[in-house]
C-alpha positions in Angstrom: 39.1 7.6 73.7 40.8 6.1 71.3 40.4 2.5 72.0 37.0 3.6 71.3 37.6 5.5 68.1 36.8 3.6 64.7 40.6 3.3 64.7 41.2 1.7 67.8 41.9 -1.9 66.1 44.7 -0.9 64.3 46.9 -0.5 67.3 48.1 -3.1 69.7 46.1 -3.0 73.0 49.7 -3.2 75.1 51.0 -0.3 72.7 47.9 2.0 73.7 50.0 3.5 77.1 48.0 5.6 79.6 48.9 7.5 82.7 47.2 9.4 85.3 50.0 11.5 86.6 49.6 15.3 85.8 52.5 17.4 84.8 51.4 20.6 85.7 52.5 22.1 82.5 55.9 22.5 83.9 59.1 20.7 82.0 61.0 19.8 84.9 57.7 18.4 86.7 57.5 16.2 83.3 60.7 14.9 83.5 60.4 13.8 87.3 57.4 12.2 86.8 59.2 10.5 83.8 61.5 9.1 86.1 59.7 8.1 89.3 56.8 6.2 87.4 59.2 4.6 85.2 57.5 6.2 82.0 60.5 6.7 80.1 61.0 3.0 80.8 57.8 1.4 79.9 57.6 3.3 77.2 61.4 2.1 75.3 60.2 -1.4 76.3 57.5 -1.0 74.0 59.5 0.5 71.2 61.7 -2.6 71.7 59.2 -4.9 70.6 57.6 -3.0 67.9 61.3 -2.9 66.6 61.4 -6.6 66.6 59.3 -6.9 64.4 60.7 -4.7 61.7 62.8 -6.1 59.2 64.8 -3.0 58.3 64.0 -0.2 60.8 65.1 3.3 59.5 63.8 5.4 62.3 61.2 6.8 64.4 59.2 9.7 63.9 58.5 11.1 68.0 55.2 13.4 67.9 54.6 15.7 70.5 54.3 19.5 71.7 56.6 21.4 73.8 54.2 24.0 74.8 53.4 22.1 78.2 54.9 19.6 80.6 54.1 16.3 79.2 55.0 17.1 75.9 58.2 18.8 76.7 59.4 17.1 79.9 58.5 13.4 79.2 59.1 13.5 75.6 62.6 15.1 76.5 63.5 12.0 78.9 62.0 9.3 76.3 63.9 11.0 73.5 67.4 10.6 75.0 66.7 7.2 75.9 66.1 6.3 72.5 69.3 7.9 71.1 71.1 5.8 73.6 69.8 2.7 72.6 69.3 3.0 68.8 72.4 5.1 68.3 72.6 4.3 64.7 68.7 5.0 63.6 67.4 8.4 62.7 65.2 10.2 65.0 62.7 12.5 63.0 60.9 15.0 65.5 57.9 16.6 64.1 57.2 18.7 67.0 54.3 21.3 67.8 55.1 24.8 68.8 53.3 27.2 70.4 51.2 29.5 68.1 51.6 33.2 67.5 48.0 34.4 68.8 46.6 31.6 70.8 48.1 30.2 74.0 47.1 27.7 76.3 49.3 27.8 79.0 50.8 30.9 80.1 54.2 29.5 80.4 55.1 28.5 77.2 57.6 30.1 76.4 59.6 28.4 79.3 58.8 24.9 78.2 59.8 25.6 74.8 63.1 26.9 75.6 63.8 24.3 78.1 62.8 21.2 75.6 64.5 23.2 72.4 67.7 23.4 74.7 68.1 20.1 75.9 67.1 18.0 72.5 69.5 19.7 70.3 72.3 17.2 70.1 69.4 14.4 70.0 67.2 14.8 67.1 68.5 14.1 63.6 65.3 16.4 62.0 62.7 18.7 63.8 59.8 19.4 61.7 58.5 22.3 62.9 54.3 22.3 63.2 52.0 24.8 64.4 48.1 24.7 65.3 47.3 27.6 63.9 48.6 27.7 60.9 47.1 24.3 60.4 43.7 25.5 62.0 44.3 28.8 59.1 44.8 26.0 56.2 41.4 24.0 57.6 39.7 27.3 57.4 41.0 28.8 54.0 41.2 25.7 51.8 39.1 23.2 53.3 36.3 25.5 54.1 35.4 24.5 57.7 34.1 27.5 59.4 35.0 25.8 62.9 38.1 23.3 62.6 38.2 20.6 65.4 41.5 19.1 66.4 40.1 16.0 64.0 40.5 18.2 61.0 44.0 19.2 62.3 45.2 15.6 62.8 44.1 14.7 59.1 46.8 17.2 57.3 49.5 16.5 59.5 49.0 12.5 58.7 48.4 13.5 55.1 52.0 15.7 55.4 53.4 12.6 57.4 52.3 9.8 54.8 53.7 11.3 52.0 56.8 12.0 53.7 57.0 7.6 54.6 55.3 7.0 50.8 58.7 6.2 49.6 59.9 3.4 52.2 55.7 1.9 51.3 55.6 2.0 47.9 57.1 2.0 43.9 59.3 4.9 42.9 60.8 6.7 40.1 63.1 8.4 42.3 63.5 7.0 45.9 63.8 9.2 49.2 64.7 7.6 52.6 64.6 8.6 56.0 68.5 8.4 55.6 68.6 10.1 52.4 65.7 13.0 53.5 68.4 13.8 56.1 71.3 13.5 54.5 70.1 16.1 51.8 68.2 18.9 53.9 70.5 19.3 57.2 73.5 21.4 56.1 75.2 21.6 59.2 73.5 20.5 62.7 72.8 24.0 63.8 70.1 23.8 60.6 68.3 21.0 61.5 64.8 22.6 61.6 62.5 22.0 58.7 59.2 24.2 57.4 55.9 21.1 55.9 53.8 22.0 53.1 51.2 20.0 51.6 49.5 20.0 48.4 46.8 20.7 46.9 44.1 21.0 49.5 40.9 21.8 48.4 37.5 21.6 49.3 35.4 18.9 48.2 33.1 20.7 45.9 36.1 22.3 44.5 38.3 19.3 43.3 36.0 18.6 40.3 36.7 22.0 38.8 41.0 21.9 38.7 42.7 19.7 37.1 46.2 19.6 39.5 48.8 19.9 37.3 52.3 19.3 38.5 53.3 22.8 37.6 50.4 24.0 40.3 50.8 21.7 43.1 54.6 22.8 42.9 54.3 26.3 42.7 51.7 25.8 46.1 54.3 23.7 48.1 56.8 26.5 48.1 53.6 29.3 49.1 53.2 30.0 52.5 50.0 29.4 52.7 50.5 25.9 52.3 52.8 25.6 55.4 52.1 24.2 58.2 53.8 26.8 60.7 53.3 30.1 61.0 56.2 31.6 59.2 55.7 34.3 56.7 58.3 35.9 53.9 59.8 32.6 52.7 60.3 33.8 49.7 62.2 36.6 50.9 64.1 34.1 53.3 66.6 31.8 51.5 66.6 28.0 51.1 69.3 26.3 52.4 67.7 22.9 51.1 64.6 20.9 50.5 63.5 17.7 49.5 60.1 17.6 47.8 58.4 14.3 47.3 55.6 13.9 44.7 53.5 11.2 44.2 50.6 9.6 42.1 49.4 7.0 39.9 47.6 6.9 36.7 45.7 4.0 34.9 47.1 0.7 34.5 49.6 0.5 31.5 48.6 -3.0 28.9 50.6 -5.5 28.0 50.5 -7.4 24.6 50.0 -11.0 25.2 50.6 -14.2 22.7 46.7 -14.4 22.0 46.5 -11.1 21.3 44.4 -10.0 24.4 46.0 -7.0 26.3 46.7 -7.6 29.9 47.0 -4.8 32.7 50.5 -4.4 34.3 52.1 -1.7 36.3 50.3 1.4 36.7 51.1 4.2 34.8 52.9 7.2 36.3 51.0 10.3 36.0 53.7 12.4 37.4 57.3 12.5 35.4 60.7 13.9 36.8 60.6 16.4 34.3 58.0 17.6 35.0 59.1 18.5 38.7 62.2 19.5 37.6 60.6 22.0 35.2 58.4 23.3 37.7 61.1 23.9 40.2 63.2 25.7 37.3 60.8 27.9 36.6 60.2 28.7 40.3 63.9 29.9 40.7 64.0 31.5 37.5 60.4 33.1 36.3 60.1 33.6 33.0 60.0 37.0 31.7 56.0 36.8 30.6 55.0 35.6 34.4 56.2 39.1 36.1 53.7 38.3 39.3 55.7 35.0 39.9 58.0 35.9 43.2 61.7 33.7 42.6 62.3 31.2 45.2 65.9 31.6 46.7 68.6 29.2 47.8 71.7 30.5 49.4 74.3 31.4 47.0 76.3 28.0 47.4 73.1 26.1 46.2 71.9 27.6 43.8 72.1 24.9 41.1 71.0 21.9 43.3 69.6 22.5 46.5 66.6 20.4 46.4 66.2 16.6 46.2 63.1 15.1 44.5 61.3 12.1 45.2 58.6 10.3 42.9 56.1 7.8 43.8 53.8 5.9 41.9 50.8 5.8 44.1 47.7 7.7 44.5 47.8 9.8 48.0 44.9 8.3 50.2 42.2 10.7 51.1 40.3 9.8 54.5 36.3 10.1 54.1 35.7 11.1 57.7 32.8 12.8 58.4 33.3 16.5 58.8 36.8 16.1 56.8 35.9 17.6 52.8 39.1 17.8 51.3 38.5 16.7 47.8 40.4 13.4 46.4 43.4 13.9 43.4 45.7 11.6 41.6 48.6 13.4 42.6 49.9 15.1 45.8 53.0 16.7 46.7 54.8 17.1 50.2 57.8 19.8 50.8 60.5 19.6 53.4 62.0 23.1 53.3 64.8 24.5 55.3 64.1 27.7 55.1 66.0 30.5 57.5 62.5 31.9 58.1 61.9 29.1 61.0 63.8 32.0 62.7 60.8 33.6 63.7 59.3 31.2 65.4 62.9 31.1 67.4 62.9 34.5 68.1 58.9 34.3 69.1 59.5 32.3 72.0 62.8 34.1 72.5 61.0 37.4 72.9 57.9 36.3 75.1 60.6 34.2 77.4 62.6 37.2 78.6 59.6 39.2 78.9 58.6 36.9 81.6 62.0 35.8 83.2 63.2 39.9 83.3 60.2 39.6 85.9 60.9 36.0 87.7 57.3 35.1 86.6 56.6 31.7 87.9 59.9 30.9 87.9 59.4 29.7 91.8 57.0 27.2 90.5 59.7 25.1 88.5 62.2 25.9 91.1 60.3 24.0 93.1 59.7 21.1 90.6 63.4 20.2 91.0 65.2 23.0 89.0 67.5 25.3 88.9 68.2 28.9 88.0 71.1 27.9 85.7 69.2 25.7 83.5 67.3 29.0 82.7 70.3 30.7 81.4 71.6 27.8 80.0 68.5 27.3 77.7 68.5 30.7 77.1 71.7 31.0 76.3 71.5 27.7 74.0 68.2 29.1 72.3 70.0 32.6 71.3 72.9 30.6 69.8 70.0 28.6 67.3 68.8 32.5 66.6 72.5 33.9 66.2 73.4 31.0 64.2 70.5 32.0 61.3 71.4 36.0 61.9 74.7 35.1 60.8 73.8 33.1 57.4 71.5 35.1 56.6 74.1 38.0 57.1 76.6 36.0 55.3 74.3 35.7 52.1 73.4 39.0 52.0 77.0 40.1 51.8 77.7 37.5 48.9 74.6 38.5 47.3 75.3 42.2 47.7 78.8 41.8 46.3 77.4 40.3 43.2 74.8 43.0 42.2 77.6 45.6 42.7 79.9 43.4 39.9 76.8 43.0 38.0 76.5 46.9 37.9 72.8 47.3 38.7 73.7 49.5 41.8 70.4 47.3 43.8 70.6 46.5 47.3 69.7 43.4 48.7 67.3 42.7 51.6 67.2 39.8 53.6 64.2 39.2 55.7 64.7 36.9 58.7 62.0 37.7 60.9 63.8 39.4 64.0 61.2 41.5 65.7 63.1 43.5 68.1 65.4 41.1 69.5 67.8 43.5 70.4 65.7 45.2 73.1 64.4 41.9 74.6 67.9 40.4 74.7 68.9 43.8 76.8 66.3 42.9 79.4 67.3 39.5 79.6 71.0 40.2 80.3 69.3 42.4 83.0 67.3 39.9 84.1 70.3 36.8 84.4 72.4 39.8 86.5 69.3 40.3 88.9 
């Protein structure tokens, strides 16, 4: 419980909302129990008054899953009445989808098709998140031979701070909500963003490295790092990212008339150049480091493509027990857009016409107050996010391909975007919308 929880006192008590009302992990039960309690409601006349209080609101960052009916239905109905009433504010999502090889709820895949579809014209930014490949980093680079959802919650808010560091604190180099957005959404279709965080490390590890910025770069861009399950990135292509480091040093001293030095700012212990050297040498490896893998942007960003932020303060490590990730002066959090999200796309994509080609409880959120339409509608809206990355990533191959035959090396370029075998799924499906 977490008016319980050490943390309870942090929150205001009429912020903490509770209801009893089950949703049945169904979307469409979510959103009519949004409706006939009033949730939706309640819930924006808290936001109101949290609002109030701010003195320059940016925008909100809306947490939640789409893998069941709470998280997809509610959140859907709650999100659009926020964009109505703060039409001007940015609306950050960083959402949880369903993992790879762990399910909790057998229909899934509808709920995530069905929250996907109908919060596309919405959300501003979708940070995509995954529990396993958060549960993987706990286990690799933490160390925790059985991860609790506690452990979980700690990275995200680690990836989540550093993201908000800029708005909090100093900076070399700012980074807004506005100007995170502005940099790493293209075009709306690309709104849909890969986290890394790092370094993690394991407590008894941290005294032995020293976390260079050169390292903790190179880490944010491995897939390792990343919190959803997406593999290839290097073999993907960047459309943009925004990569915010931060960290402070010790105080610098200042000269004073009776010769006694006094401290004043703190010292930065990470420098743009730095960053920007690191970066460069992850596009462009030199010719000693032939077990460095380029990073790749598409071809029309292949001299910018990432915005950096810098902040001078020291990333905050919670002592929880159970938690052993080891403290550092500096930290580093990536926002990549990276046309590997595709896979987890074409994930749900696969296992959602796999069960609508048989009308597997599809009576269930018929009878919830839907329809067969909205089915092909979201299905139909979820191929076109799929179709619109197939088509990029077809589009840069044939600009890089052109290139390597003016170059003369005769090389063929491969593109990796994670398809599976769309093609044979999408054939039952048409079958399946016919039936």
């Amino acid at each position: 419980d977490l008016k319980a929880s050490r943390m309870g006192d942090l929150f205001h008590p009429n912020s903490l909302l509770a209801f009893k009302q089950d949703c049945k992990s169904n979307f469409f039960e979510g959103r009519t129990m949004a409706s006939a309690f009033k949730i939706q409601d309640v819930v924006l006349d808290r936001i109101r008054l949290a609002v109030d209080l701010c003195d320059n609101l940016q925008g909100f960052f809306v947490f939640h899953s789409v893998g069941g009916g709470t998280g997809s239905g509610v959140a859907v109905e709650v999100l659009h009445d926020m964009r109505d009433a703060f039409l001007k504010k940015t609306i950050f999502e960083p959402v949880i989808y369903p993992s790879q090889h762990y399910s909790s709820c057998i229909v899934e895949p509808y709920n995530c098709l069905f929250a996907t579809h109908f919060t596309r014209d919405i959300v501003d930014l979708s940070i995509m998140l995954d529990n396993e490949a958060a549960y993987n980093i706990c286990t690799n680079n933490l160390g925790i031979k059985s991860p609790h959802f506690s452990h979980v919650n700690h990275i995200i808010a680690q990836c989540i701070s550093g993201v908000t560091s800029p708005l909090r604190y100093e900076t070399q180099l700012n980074a807004t909500l506005n100007e995170i957005l502005g940099n790493i959404v293209p075009t709306q279709p690309f709104r849909y963003s890969l986290l890394s965080l790092a370094p993690i490390r394991n407590e008894t590890r941290g005294g032995h490295e020293a976390f260079r910025t050169e390292e903790i770069v190179k880490e944010l861009f491995d897939e390792k790092n990343c919190l959803c399950d997406c593999i290839r990135l290097n073999s993907n292509r960047y459309l943009a990212a925004v990569l915010i480091m931060r960290g402070a040093g010790a105080p610098r001293s200042e000269a004073t008339a009776g010769g006694m030095r006094q401290p004043r700012d703190m010292e930065a212990v990470v420098s743009v150049n730095e960053v920007l050297t690191a970066v460069n040498e992850l596009k462009n490896p030199p010719a000693n480091k032939t077990h460095v893998r380029a990073i790749k942007f598409v071809p029309w960003m292949e001299g910018t493509g990432i915005k950096i932020g810098i902040v001078n303060a020291k990333p905050i490590i919670p002592h929880t027990k159970g938690f052993p990730m080891a403290d550092t002066d500096k930290q580093g959090i990536l926002l990549g857009n990276n046309t590997a999200v595709r896979q987890l796309f074409v994930r749900q994509y696969v296992r959602f016409l796999k069960l609508y080609y048989h009308k597997a409880y599809v009576w269930q959120f018929i009878g919830a107050n839907g329809d067969d339409d909205t089915f092909i509608e979201a299905k139909e809206s979820f191929r076109d996010i799929i179709d619109a990355y197939e088509t990029l990533l077809r589009g840069v191959g044939d600009i890089e391909q052109e290139r390597l035959t003016k170059s003369g090396t005769g090389a063929t370029m491969r593109l990796h975007g994670g398809t599976e075998r769309v093609g044979d799924t999408a054939r039952m499906g048409a079958n399946a919308a016919h039936r």
